[in-house]
C-alpha positions as CSV (number, residue, x, y, z in Angstrom):
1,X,25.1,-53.2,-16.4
2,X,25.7,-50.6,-18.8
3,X,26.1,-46.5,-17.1
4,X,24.0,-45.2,-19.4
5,X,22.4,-41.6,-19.1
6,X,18.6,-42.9,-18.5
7,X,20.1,-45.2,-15.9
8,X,21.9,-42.6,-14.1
9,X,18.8,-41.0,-13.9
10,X,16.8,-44.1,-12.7
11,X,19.8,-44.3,-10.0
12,X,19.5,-40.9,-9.4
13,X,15.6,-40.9,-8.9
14,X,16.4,-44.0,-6.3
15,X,18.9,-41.9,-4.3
16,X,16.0,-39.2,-4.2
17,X,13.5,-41.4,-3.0
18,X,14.9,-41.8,1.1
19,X,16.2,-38.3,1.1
20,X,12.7,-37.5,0.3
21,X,12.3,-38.0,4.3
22,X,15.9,-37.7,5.7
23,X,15.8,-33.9,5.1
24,X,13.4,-33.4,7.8
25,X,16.3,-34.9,9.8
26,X,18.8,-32.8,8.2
27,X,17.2,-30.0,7.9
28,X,14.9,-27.4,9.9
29,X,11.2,-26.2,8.6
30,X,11.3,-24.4,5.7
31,X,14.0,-25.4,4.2
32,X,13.2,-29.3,4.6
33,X,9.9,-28.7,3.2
34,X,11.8,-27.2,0.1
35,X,14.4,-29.7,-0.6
36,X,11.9,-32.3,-0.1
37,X,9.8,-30.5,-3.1
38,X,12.0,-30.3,-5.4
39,X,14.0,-33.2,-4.7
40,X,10.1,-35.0,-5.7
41,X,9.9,-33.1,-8.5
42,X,12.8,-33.6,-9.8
43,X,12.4,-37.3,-9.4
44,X,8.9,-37.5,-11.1
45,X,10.1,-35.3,-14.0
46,X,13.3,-37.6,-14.3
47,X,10.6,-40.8,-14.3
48,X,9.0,-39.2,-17.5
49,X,12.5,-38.6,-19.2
50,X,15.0,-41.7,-18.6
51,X,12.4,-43.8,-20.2
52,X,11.8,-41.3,-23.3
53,X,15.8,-40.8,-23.2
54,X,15.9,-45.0,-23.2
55,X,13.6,-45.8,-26.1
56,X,14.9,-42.7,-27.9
57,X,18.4,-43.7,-27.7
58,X,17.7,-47.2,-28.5
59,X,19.3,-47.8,-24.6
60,X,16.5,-49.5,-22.9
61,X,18.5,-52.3,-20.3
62,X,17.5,-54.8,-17.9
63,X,18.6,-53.0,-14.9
64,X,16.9,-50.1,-15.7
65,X,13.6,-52.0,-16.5
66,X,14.2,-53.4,-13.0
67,X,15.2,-50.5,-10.6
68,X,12.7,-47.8,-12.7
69,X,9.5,-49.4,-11.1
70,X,11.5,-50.0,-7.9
71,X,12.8,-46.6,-7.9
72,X,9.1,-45.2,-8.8
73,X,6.7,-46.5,-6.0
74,X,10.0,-46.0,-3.3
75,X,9.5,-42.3,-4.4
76,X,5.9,-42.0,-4.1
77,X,5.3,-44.6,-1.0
78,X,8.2,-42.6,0.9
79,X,6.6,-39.0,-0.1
80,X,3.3,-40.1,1.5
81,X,4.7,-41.5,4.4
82,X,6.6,-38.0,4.9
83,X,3.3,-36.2,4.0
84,X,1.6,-37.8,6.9
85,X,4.0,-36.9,9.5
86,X,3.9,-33.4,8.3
87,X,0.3,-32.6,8.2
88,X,-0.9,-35.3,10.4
89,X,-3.3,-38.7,10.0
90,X,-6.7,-37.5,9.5
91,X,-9.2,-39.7,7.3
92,X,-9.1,-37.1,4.7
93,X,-5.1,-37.8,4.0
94,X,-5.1,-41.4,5.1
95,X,-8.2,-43.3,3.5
96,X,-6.4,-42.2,0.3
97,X,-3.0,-42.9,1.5
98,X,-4.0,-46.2,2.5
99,X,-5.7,-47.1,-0.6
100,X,-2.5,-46.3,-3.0
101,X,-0.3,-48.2,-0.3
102,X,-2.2,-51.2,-0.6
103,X,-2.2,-51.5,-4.2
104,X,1.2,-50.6,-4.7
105,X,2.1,-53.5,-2.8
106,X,-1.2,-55.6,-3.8
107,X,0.1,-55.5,-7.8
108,X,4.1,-55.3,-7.4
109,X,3.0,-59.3,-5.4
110,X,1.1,-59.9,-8.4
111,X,3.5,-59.4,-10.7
112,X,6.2,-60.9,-8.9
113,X,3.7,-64.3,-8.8
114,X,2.9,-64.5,-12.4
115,X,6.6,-64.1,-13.0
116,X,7.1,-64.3,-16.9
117,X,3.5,-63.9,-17.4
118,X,4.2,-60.5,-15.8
119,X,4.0,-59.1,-18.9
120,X,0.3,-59.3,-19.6
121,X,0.4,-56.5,-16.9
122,X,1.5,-54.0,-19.5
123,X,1.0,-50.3,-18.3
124,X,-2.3,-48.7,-19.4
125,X,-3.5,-44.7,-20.4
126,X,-5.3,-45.3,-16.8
127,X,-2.1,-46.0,-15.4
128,X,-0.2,-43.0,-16.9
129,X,-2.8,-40.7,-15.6
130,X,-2.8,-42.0,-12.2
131,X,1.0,-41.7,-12.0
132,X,0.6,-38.0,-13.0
133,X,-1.9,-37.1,-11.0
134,X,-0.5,-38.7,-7.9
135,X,2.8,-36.3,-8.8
136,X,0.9,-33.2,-9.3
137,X,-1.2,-34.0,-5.4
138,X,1.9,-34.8,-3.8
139,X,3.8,-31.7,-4.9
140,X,1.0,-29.8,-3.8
141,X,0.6,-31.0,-0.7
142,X,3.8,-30.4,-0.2
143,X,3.3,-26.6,-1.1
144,X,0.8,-27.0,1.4
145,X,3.3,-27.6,3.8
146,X,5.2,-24.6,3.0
147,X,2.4,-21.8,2.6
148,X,1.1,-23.3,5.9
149,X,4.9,-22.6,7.7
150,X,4.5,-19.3,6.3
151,X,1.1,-18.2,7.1
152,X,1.4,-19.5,10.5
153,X,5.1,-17.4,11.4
154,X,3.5,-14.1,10.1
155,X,0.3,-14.4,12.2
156,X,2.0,-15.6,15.4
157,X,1.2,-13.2,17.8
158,X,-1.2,-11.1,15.4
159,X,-4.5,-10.3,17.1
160,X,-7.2,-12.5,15.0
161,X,-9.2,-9.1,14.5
162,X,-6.3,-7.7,12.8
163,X,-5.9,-11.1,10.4
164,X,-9.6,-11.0,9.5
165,X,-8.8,-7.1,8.7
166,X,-6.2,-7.6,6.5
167,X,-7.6,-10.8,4.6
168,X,-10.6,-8.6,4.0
169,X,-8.6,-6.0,2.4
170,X,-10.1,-3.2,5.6
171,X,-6.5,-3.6,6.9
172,X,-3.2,-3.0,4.6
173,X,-1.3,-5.9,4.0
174,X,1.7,-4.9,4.1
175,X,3.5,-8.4,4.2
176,X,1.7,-10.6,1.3
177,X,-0.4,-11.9,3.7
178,X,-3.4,-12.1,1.4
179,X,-1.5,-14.2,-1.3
180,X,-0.3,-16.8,1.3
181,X,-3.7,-17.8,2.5
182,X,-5.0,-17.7,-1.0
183,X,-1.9,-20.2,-1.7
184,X,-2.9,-22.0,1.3
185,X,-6.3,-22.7,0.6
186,X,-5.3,-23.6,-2.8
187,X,-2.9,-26.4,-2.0
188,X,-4.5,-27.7,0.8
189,X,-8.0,-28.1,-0.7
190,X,-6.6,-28.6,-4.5
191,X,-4.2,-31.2,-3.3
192,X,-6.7,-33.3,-1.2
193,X,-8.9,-33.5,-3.8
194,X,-6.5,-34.5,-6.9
195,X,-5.0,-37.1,-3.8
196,X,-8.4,-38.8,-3.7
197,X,-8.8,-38.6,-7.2
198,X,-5.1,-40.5,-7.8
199,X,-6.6,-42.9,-5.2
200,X,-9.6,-43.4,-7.1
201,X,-7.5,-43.5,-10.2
202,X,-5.2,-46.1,-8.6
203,X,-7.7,-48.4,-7.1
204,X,-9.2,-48.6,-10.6
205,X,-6.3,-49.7,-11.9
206,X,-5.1,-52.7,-9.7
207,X,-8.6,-54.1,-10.3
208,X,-8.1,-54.1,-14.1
209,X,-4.3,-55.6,-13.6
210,X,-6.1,-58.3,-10.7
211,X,-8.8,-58.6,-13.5
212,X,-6.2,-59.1,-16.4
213,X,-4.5,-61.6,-14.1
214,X,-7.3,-63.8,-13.2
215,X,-6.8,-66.6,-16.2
216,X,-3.3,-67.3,-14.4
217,X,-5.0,-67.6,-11.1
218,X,-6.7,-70.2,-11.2
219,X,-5.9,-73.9,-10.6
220,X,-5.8,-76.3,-12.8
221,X,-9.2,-78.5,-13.6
């Protein structure tokens, strides 16, 4: 195994991937809500560049074509799981959750049967989007998290009169909390939607791979 600088970010990106969920153990609400954030952001913008770095640098290796797939679905499987316990099961964040699960698993068995005809499972434009816009709903939903926190502290206690007030500007809001519920709506709402859309995107996909896989499927006449 050679230490090169795309692998030490594939490692790095695996390391990421539990601590994802160990900061809520670590760490109280906000600030786990915030390392868990950027620790996923980091690790989806380091998935992008150890591979460009790797075929740029002419230092594409075995182990990191083996722990870079690993190390991308512990990320994402580990950041839903975390995202459930935060916000809670409801069919709105588990249908989707659910479907991406299953085919994460559903495809990784499939390419581990066809062993060296594995191949033919090459990674499509369908793919690339899905992977993006699972990143981009996660990350928001984590937001979610955060402007939810927020929102929720500075109205404890408030009189709900005086919150309507100030959210319809008749009240002066003296402690931003207009732009919080606008940030809340937009996560929660924007991140639900572009989380079913990665499902859809998902789904989609593992039935072109199952489809693409089918000639090695069968048995022999």
């Amino acid at each position: 195994m050679r230490w090169t600088f795309p692998n030490i970010l594939t490692v790095a990106r695996m390391i990421a991937a539990p601590m994802v969920g160990l900061v809520f153990l670590l760490l109280p609400r906000p600030y786990a809500d915030w390392v868990a954030m950027i620790l996923f952001l980091a690790a989806s913008l380091t998935d992008y560049v150890d591979g460009y770095l790797a075929r740029a640098w002419n230092q594409i290796s075995r182990f990191g074509a083996m722990l870079d797939p690993i190390a991308d679905k512990a990320v994402v499987v580990i950041a839903l799981a975390v995202l459930l316990g935060v916000h809670g099961i409801s069919g709105w964040t588990l249908i989707p959750v659910v479907a991406i699960l299953f085919r994460e698993v559903f495809v990784s068995g499939l390419r581990e049967f066809l062993g060296h005809h594995a191949g033919t499972l090459k990674v499509t434009a369908l793919a690339k989007w899905k992977t993006s816009v699972q990143m981009i709903a996660i990350t928001m939903l984590f937001a979610w998290g955060l402007f939810d926190h927020y929102f929720l502290m500075q109205t404890l206690g408030m009189n709900a009169q005086i919150v309507t007030g100030i959210l319809n500007g008749d009240i002066a809001d003296s402690v931003g909390l207009g732009w919080k519920y606008q940030g809340l709506m937009f996560t929660s709402y924007g991140g639900l939607v572009l989380l079913w859309l990665a499902a859809a995107l998902t789904v989609a996909t593992g039935l072109d791979y199952f489809r693409k896989a089918m000639p090695y499927l069968r048995d022999p006449a």
